[in-house]
Structures are given as C-alpha cells and as structure tokens.
C-alpha angles and dihedrals in degrees: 000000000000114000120269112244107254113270112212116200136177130217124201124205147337088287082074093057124066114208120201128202098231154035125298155122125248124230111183123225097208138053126271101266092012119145111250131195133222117276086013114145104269097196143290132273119237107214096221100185096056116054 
C-alpha cells in the first residue's frame, strides 16, 4: 500500500481537548486519519486500576 501525503492540521484552543477527572486509558473509536463528525463518539476510557 503506497504511503498517504502528510495531512497538517491546527487546533485552536482548549474547546478542541476533553479532560477527564480520573485514570484511565484511551482507546480510540475511529482510524487513525478518519473523518470524524461533530458529537461522534471519540472513544472509550479503561479503567486501569480496577480489573
């Protein structure tokens, strides 16, 4: 598979980041370099300290 050109993007502000108040690991619930739409799941939190 040939490589994909290198898509710069920019992101403005705190409004573009979502904190979250405990542990945790990310798992992503798109791609890498999927299009997203706005209010699409981003992903879902692991507790890790709790099996």
């Amino acid at each position: 598979m040939p490589a994909q050109q290198t898509r710069f993007m920019q992101v403005r502000g705190r409004g573009a980041f979502v904190y979250m108040m405990s542990n945790g690991m990310f798992e992503p619930a798109a791609d890498l370099g999927a299009t997203v739409q706005d209010g699409q799941l981003a992903g879902f939190i692991h507790a890790i300290d709790q099996p």
